[in-house]
VOKOLMI-663874 format. One line per 3 residues: number of its first residue (from 1); their letters; for each residue x, y, z of C-alpha. Coordinates in nm, 3 decimals, decimal comma, m for minus. Example, Ala and Ser with C-alpha at 12.3 -4.5 7.8 and 13.67 -1.06 7.14 Angstrom:
2
1	AS	1,230/m0,450/0,780 ~ 1,367/m0,106/0,714 .
***
This chain:
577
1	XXX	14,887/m1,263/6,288 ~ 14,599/m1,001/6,288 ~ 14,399/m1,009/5,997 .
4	XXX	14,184/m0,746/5,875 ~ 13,932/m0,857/5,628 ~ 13,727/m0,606/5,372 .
7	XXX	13,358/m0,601/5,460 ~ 13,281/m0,598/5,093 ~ 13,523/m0,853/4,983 .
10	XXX	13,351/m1,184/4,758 ~ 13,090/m1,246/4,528 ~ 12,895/m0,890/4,405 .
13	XXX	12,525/m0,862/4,322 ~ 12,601/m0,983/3,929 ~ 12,837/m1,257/3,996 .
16	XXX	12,591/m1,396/4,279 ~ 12,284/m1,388/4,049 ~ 12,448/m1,549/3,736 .
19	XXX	12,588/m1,859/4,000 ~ 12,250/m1,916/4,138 ~ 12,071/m1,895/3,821 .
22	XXX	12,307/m2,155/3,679 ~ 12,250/m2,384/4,035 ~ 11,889/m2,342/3,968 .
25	XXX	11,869/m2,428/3,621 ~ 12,095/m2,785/3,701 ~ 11,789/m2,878/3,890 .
28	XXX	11,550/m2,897/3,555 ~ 11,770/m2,948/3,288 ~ 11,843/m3,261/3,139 .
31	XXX	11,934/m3,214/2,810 ~ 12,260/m3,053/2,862 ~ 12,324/m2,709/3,057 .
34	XXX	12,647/m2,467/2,936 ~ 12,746/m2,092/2,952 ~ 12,879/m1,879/2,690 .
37	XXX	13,215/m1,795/2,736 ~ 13,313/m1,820/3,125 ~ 13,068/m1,788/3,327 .
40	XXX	13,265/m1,534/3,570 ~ 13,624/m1,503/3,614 ~ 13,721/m1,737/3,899 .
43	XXX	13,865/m2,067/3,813 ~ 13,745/m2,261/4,132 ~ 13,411/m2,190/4,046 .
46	XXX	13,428/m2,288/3,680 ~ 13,572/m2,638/3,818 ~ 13,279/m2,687/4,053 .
49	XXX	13,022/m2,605/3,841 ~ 13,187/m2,819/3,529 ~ 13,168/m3,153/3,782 .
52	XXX	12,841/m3,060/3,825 ~ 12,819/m3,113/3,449 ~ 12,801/m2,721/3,342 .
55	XXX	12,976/m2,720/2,992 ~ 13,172/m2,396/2,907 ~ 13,106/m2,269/2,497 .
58	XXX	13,377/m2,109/2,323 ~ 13,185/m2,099/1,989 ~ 12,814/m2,035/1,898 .
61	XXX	12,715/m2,332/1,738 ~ 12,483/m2,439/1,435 ~ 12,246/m2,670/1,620 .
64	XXX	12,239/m2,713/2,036 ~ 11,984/m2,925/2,267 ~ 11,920/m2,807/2,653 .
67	XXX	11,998/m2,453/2,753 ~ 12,297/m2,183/2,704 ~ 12,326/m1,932/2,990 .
70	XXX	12,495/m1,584/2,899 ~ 12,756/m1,526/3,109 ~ 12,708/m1,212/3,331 .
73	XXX	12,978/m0,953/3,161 ~ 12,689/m1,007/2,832 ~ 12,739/m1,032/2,483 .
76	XXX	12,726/m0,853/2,204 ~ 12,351/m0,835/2,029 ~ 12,456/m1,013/1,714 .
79	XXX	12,617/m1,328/1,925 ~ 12,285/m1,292/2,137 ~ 12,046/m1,386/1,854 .
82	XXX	12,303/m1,614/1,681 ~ 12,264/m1,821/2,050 ~ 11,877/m1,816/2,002 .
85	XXX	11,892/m1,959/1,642 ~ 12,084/m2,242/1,795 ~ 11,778/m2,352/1,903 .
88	XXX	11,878/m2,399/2,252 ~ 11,666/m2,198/2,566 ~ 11,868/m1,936/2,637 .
91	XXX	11,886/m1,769/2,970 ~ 12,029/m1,418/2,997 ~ 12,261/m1,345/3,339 .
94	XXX	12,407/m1,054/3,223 ~ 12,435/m0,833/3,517 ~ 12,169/m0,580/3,608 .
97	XXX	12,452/m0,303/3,637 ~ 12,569/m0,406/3,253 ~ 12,248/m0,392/3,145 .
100	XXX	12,189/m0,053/3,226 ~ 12,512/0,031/3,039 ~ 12,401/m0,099/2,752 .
103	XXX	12,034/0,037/2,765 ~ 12,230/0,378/2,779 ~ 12,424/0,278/2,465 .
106	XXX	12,110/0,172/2,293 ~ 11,926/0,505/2,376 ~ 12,211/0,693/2,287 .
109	XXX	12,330/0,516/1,950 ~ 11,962/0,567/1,833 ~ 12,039/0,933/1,856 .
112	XXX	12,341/0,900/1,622 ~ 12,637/0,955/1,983 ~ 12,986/0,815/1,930 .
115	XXX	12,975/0,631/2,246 ~ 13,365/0,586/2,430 ~ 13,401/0,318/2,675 .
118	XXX	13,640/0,370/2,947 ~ 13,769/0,022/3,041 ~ 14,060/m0,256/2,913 .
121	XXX	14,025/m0,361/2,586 ~ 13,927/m0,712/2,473 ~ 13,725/m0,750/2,829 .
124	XXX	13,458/m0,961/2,817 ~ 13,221/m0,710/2,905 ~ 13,346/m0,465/2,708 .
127	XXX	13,363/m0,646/2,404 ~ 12,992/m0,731/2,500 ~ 12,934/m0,296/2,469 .
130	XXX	13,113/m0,245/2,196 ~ 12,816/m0,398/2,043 ~ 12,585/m0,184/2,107 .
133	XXX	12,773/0,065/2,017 ~ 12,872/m0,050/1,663 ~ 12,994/0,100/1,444 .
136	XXX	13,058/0,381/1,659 ~ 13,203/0,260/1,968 ~ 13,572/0,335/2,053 .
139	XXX	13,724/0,162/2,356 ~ 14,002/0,417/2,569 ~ 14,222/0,252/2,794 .
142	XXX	14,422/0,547/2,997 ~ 14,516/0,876/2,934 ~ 14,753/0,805/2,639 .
145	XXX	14,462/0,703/2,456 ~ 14,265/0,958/2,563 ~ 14,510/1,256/2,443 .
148	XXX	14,510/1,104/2,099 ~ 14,134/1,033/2,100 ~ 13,927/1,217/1,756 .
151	XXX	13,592/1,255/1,817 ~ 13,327/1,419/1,552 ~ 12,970/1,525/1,654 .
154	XXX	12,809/1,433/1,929 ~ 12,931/1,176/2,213 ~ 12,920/0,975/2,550 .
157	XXX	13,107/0,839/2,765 ~ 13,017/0,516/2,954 ~ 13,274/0,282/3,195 .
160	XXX	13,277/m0,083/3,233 ~ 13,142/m0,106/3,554 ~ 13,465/m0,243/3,762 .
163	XXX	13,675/0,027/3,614 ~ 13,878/0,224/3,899 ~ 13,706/0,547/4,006 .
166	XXX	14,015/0,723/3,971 ~ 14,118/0,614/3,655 ~ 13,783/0,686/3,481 .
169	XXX	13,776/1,069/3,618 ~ 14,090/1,117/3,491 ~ 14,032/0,992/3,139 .
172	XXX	13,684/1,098/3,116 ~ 13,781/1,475/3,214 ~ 14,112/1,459/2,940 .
175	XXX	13,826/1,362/2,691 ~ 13,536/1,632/2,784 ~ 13,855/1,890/2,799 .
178	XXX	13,899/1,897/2,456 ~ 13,536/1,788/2,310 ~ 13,303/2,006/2,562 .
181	XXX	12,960/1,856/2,464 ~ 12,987/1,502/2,564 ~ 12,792/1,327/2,782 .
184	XXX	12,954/1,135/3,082 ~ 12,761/0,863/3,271 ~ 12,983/0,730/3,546 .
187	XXX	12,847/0,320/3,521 ~ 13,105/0,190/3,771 ~ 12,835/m0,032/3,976 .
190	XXX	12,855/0,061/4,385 ~ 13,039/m0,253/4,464 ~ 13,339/m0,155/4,249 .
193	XXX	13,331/0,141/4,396 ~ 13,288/0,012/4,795 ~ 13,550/m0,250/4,693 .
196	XXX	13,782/0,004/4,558 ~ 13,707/0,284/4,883 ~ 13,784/m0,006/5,134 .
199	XXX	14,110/m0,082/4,994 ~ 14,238/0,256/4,998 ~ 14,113/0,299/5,404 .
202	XXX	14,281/m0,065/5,449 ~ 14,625/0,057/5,344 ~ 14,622/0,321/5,603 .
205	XXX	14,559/0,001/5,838 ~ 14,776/m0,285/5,724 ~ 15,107/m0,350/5,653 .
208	XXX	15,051/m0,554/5,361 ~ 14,741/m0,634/5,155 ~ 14,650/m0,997/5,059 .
211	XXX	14,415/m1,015/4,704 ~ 14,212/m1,347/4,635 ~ 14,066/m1,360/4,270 .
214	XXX	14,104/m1,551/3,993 ~ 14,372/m1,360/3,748 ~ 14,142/m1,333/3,474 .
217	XXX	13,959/m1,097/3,677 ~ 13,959/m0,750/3,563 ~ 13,865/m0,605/3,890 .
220	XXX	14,050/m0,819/4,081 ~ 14,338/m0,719/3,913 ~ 14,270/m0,354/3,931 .
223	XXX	14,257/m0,362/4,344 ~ 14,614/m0,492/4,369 ~ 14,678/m0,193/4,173 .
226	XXX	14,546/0,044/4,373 ~ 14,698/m0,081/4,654 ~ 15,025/m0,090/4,533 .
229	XXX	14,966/0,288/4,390 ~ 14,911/0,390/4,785 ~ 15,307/0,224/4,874 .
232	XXX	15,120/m0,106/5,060 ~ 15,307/m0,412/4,955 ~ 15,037/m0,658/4,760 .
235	XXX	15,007/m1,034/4,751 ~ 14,771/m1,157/4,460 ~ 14,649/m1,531/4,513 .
238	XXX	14,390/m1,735/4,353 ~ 14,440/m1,983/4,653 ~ 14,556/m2,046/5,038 .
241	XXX	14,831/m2,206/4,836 ~ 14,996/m1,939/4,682 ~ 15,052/m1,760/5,019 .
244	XXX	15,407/m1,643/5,047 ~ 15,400/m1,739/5,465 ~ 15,770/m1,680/5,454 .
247	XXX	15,740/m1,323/5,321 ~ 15,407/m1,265/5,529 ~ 15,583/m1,360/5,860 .
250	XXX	15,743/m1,025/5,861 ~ 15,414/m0,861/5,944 ~ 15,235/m0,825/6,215 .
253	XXX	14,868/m0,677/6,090 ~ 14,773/m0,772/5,685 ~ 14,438/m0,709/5,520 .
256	XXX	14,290/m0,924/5,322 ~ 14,044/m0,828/5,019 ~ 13,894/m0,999/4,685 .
259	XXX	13,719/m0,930/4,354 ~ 13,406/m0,972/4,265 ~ 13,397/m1,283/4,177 .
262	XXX	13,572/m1,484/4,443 ~ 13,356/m1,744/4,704 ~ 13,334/m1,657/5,040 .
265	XXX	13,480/m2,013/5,115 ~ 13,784/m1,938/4,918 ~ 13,848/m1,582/5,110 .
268	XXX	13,793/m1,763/5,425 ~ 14,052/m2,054/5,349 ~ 14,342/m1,758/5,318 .
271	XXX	14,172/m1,552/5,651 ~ 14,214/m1,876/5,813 ~ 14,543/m1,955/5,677 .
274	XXX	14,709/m1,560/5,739 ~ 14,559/m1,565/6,104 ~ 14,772/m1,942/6,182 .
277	XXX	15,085/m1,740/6,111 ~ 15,276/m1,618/6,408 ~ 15,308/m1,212/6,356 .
280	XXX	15,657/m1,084/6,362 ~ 15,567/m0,911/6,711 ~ 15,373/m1,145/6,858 .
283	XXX	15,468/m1,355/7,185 ~ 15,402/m1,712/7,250 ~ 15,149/m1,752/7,453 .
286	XXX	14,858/m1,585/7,196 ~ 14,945/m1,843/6,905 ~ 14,939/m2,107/7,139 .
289	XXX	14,589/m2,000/7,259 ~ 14,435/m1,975/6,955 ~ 14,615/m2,296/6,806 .
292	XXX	14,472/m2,456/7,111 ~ 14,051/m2,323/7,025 ~ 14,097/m2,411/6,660 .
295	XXX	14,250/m2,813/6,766 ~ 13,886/m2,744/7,008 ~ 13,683/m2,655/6,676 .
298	XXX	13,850/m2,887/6,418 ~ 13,844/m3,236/6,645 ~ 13,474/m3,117/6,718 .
301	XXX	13,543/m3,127/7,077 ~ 13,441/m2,845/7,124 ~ 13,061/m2,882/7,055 .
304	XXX	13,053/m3,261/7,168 ~ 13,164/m3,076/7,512 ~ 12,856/m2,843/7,479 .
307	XXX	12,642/m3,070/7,391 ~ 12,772/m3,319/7,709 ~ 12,685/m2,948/7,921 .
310	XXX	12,325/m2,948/7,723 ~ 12,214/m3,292/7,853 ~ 12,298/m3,172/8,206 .
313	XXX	12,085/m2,867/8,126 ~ 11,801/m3,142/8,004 ~ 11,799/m3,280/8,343 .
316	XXX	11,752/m2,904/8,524 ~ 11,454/m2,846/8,329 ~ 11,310/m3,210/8,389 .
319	XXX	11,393/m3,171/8,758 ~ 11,607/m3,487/8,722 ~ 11,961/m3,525/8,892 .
322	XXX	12,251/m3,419/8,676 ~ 12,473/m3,749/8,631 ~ 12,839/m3,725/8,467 .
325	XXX	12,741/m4,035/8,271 ~ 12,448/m3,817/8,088 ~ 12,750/m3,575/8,022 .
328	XXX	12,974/m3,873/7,897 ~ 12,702/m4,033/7,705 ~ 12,600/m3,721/7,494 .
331	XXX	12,972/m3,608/7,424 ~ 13,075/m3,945/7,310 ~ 12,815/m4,003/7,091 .
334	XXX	12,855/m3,672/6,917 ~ 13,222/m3,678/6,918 ~ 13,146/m3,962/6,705 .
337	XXX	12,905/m3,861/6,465 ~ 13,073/m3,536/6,410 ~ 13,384/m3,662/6,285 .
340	XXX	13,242/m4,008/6,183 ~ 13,048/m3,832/5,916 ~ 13,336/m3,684/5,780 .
343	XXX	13,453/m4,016/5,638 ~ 13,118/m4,041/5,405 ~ 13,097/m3,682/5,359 .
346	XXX	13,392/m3,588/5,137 ~ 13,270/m3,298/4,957 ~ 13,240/m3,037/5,222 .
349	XXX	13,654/m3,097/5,221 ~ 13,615/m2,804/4,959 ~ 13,458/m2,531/5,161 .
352	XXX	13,619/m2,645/5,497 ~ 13,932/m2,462/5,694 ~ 14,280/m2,531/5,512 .
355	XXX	14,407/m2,663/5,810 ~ 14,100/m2,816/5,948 ~ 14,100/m3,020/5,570 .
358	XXX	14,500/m3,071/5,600 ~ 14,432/m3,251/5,959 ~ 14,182/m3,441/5,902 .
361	XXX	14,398/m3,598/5,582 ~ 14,724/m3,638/5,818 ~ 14,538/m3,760/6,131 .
364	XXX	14,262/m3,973/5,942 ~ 14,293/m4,286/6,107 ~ 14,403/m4,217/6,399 .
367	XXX	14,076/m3,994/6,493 ~ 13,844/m4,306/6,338 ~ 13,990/m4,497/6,569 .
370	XXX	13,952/m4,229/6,863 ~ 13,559/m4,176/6,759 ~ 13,514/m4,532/6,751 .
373	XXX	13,660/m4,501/7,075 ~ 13,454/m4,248/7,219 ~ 13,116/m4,401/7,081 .
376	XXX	13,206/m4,735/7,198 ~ 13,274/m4,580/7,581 ~ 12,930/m4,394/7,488 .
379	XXX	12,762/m4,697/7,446 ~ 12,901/m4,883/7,766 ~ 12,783/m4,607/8,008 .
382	XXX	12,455/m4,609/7,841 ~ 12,425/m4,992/7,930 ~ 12,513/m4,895/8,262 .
385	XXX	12,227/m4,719/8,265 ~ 11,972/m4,926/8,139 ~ 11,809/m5,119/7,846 .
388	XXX	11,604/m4,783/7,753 ~ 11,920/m4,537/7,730 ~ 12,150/m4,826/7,560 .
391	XXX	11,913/m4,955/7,278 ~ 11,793/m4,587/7,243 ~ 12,167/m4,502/7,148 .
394	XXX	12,247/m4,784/6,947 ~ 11,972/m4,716/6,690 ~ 12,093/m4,360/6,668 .
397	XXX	12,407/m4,436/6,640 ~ 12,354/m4,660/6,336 ~ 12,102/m4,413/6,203 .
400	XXX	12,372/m4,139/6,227 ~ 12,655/m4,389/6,057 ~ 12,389/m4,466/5,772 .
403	XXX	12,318/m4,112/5,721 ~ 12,570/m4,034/5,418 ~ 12,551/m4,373/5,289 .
406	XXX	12,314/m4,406/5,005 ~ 12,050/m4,687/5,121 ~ 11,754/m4,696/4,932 .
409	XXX	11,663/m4,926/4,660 ~ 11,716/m4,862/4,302 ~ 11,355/m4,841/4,209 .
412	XXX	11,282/m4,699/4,551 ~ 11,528/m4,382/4,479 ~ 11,454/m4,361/4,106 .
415	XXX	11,064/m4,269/4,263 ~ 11,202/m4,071/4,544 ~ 11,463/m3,878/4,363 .
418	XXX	11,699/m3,927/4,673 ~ 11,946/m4,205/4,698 ~ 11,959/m4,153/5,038 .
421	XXX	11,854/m3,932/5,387 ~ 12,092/m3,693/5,301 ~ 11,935/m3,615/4,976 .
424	XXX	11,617/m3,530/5,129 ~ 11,576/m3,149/5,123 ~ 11,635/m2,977/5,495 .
427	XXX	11,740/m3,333/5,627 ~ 12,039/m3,264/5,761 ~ 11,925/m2,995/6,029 .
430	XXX	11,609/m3,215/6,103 ~ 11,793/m3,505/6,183 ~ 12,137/m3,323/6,389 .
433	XXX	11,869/m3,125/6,597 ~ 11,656/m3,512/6,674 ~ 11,976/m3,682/6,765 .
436	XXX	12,103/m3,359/6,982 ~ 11,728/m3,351/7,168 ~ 11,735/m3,721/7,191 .
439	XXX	12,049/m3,787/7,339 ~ 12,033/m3,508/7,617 ~ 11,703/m3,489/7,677 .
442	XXX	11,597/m3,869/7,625 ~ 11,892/m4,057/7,795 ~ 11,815/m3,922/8,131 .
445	XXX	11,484/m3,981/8,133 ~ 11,471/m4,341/8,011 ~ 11,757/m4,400/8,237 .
448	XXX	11,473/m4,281/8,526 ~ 11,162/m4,588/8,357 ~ 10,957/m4,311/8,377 .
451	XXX	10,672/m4,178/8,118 ~ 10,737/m3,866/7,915 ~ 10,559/m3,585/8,045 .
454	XXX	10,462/m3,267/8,009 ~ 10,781/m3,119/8,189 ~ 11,015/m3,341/7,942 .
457	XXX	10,784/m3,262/7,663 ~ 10,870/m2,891/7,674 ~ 11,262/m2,971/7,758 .
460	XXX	11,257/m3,169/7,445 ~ 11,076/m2,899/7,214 ~ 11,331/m2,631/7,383 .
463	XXX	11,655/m2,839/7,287 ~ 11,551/m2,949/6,951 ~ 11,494/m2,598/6,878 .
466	XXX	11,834/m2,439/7,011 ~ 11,992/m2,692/6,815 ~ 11,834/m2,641/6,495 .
469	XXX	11,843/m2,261/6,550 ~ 12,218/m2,321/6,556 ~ 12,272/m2,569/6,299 .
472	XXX	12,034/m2,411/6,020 ~ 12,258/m2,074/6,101 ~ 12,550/m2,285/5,967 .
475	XXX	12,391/m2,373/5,678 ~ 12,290/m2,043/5,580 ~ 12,647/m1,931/5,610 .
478	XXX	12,773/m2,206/5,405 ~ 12,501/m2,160/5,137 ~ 12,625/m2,098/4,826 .
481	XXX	12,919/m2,337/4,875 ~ 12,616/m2,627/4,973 ~ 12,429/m2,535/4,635 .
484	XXX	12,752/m2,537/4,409 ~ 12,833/m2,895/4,581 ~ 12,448/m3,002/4,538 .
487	XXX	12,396/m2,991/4,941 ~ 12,008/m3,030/4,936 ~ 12,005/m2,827/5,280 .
490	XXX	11,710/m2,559/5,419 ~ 11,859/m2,240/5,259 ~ 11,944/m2,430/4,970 .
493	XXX	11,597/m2,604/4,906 ~ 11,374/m2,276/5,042 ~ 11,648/m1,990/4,985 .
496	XXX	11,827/m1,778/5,285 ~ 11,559/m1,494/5,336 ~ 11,264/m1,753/5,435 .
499	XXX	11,519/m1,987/5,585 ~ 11,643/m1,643/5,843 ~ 11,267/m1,590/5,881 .
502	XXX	11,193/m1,956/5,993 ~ 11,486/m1,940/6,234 ~ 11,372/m1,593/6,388 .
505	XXX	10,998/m1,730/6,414 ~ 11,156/m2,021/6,618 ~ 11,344/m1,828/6,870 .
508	XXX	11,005/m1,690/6,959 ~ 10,885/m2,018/6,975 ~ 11,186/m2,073/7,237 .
511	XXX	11,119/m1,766/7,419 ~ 10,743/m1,860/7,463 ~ 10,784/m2,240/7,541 .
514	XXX	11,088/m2,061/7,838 ~ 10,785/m1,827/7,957 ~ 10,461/m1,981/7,894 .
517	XXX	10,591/m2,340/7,995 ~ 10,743/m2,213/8,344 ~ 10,421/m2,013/8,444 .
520	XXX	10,243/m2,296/8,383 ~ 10,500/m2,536/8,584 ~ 10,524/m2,746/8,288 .
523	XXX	10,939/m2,703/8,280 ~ 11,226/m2,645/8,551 ~ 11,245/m2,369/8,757 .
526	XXX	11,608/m2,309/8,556 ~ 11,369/m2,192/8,252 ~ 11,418/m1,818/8,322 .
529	XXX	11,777/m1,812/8,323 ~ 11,792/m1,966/7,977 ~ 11,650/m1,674/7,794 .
532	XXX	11,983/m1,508/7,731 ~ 12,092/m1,831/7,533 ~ 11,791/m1,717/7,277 .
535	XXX	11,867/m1,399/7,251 ~ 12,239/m1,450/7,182 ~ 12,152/m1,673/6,897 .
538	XXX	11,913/m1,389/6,773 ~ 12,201/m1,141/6,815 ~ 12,432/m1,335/6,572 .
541	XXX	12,165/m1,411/6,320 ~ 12,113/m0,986/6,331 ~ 12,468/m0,976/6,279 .
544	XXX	12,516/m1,195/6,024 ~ 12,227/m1,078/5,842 ~ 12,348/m0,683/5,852 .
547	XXX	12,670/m0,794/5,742 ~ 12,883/m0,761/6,059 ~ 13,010/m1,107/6,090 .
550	XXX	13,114/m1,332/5,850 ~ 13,207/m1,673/5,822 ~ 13,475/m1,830/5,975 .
553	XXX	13,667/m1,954/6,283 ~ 13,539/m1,686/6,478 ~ 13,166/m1,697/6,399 .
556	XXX	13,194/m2,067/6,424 ~ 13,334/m2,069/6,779 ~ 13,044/m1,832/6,886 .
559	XXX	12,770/m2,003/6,734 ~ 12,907/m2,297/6,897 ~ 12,973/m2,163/7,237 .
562	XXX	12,560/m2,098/7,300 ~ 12,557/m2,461/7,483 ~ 12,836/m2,339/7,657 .
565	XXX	12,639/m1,987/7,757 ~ 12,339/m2,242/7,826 ~ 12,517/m2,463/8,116 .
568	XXX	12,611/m2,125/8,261 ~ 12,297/m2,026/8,257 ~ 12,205/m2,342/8,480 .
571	XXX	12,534/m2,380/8,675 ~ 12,347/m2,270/8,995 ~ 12,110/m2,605/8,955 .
574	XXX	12,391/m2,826/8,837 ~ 12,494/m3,065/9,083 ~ 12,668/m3,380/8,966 .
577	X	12,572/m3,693/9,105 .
***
């Protein structure tokens, strides 16, 4: 099935901020951390962040230890100092766009204005308005409201900000109709508005529109209802799991948008789940194809084949003879960690494909046994190769077992902080791109009983850096997910902006060890050719960055295909021995 997914759709500006001020604030308190009120209106959020210990308040208390966060709809100014009496710190994530709704109330309500609200009643954020506006704040709904509306002296007229543009014209021109010398300040924020814009252009495109949001959601709600204004039949689902895929299978093209306060991970669970459904029109052959890539991505064959191609690459820019077993060594071994680590890694089941998650449950054992497999064959070439190459891959191999497994000390972790390598900030990427480098790059040589040199030296510093290029790119698309799970990762521990300006200060590193390295004769003569692989890692970083790709299936299988693009670049000096 073609899928169509809303370039806006997921967390907004607000929602984003009030998460990651929460996330940061787990990291210093320890006397007890908990919003006011729901934090934002999505329930598989709420979940994570409550087994990460965040408490949800439903009351103001008398007395309270640790910190209260305000949720980011706000609250009125009354509950706001009855939370700082409490005692508690209290840490305001109101949205910037609600704040400047109520700074207009303030100003206005100062100067004696009736201020009417144009959004649903008993909202969160509008409740939170209302209190600003007290005692002269009147809430209008729709129109019916609006007709019988009274209004004495002078007035504005504000809108909760993920009100529908429509809707609020409507009313708002009813109300200035009949009392002339209002004020009207259209507060819908611009992501309400891009949300609501993109749903109307995706109705012209779709036969059917798919809504993820939690149904608490205000402006979740209010985009199925546009949608369903425009004739386009709407799905609304919280999860992958509430998919109709009996009533979907009539289509051939859906859309898929969310509110403001859905996770990227939980948009891309549906994507992922819409696109494995055969379209209504659609042959046999396509389906097969791409059921075929994804079994590629979700076994991790895929990559432990372009990382097999990458050690052959190694030996082209060490001048050493390709060897199949380099390729068999290198695949094996990562074909095992990859899925190996899945076993003592259970909490990136949450963020992962649908399918890829149901596969891994139904086909557990059975692909233990087939990585054991593969490392054990991994591990038998090596010996045939040597002592070097074979002891070499043991010890990463146990490294890379050990690597989710807490294995320090008591005392030792209570000093550290980390009960384990994973722990360590930026670990992860560190340690994938050393075993990646290691096994390509270090296998053939030691398999040769020769010295490092200068030529294996920059082969080494090349690989290590195309790998962790690659894999800090995942981690900056998983992100938010890795923080909400307590993933101590590089964008997590340093924050995406410096993370993307590491990674694009590293493919110039690349490019200049390519360049410098080969005019000096200090790497193959296959150098050259490599340069595209850089600059198609730079183009997907741009990309991503601008907003053009998202994450998913797709982005993963292009990020991954670079050591693909790399052994092409260096077909013409492959020659298997």
């Amino acid at each position: 099935m073609k899928v169509l997914l809303a370039q806006h759709a997921g967390f907004c500006m607000g929602v984003r901020r009030a998460v990651e001020t929460t996330l940061d604030m787990l990291h210093h308190e320890e006397h007890g951390l908990a919003t006011f009120g729901p934090l934002i209106h999505n329930p598989q959020v709420l979940d994570l962040l409550k087994d990460r210990g965040v408490t949800i308040l439903t009351e103001i208390p008398r007395q309270a230890e640790g910190s209260i966060i305000i949720r980011a709809h706000g609250v009125p100014p009354e509950q706001k100092r009855n939370l700082e009496a409490t005692g508690a710190k209290i840490k305001d994530a109101t949205c910037p766009r609600v704040l400047k709704v109520q700074a207009i109330i303030k100003k206005h309500h100062k100067q004696g204005h009736t201020t009417v609200i144009i959004g649903d009643r008993n909202h969160a954020e509008v409740d939170g308005l209302l209190g600003y506006a007290a005692p002269r704040g009147i809430v209008v709904s729709n129109e019916e409201e609006a007709r019988a509306l009274t209004l004495d002296g002078p007035y504005i007229i504000v809108s909760q900000t993920t009100q529908d543009e429509k809707a609020f014209a409507a009313i708002s021109s009813l109300i200035t109709a009949r009392y002339p010398d209002g004020k009207v300040f259209n507060t819908i924020c611009d992501s309400t508005h891009k949300r609501q814009d993109e749903v109307r252009t995706l109705c012209g495109q779709v036969e059917a529109l798919v809504v993820v949001g939690g149904r608490t959601s205000a402006n979740t709600m209010r985009l199925g209802e546009i949608a369903e204004s425009m004739g386009c039949p709407v799905f609304m689902v919280e999860t992958e799991t509430e998919l109709d895929l009996a009533a979907l299978r009539q289509y051939d093209c859906v859309g898929v948008t969310a509110g403001a306060s859905t996770p990227t991970w939980m948009i891309n669970r549906v994507v992922r789940t819409l696109e494995s459904i055969p379209g209504k029109g659609q042959g046999v052959i396509l389906p097969l194809l791409g059921r075929f890539f994804w079994l590629l991505l979700a076994t991790n064959l895929y990559v432990s084949m372009g990382g097999g191609l990458l050690a052959l690459v190694a030996c082209t820019l060490q001048n050493i003879e390709p060897r199949w077993e380099f390729f068999a060594v290198a695949l094996g071994y990562l074909f095992a960690m990859h899925n190996l680590n899945r076993f003592t890694d259970r909490k990136s089941d949450k963020f992962s494909d649908p399918l890829q998650t149901i596969f891994y449950r139904r086909y557990r054992w059975p692909m233990f046994l087939l990585s054991a497999f593969a490392l054990t064959g991994a591990i038998a070439v090596a010996a045939g190769l040597g002592r070097g190459p074979v002891l070499l891959l043991i010890a990463m191999s146990g490294f890379g077992i050990l690597y989710n497994v807490p294995i320090f000390p008591k005392p030792l972790s209570q000093f550290l902080r980390v009960r384990g390598l994973k722990e360590i900030p930026g670990s992860k990427t560190l340690f994938v791109s050393l075993a990646w480098s290691f096994v390509t790059v270090l296998i053939p040589l030691l398999s040769l009983e020769t010295a490092p040199s200068t030529v294996s030296i920059g082969a080494l510093l090349f690989i290590f850096l195309l790998v962790y290029v690659r894999s800090a790119l995942f981690d900056v698309f998983e992100v938010l997910g890795d923080r909400i799970v307590g993933k101590e990762t590089l964008p997590v521990h340093i924050g995406e902006r410096k993370t993307m300006t590491l990674l694009y200060g590293l493919m110039l590193a690349q490019t200049a060890i390519l360049l410098l390295f080969s005019m000096a004769d200090w790497i193959g003569g296959t150098a050259f050719r490599l340069l595209p692989a850089t600059i198609y890692l730079f183009v997907i970083a741009r990309l991503y960055a601008a907003g053009k790709a998202r994450q998913g299936a797709r982005l993963e299988f292009a990020l991954e295909s670079v050591f693909l693009l790399a052994a092409a670049l260096s077909l013409p000096a492959i020659h298997l021995g």
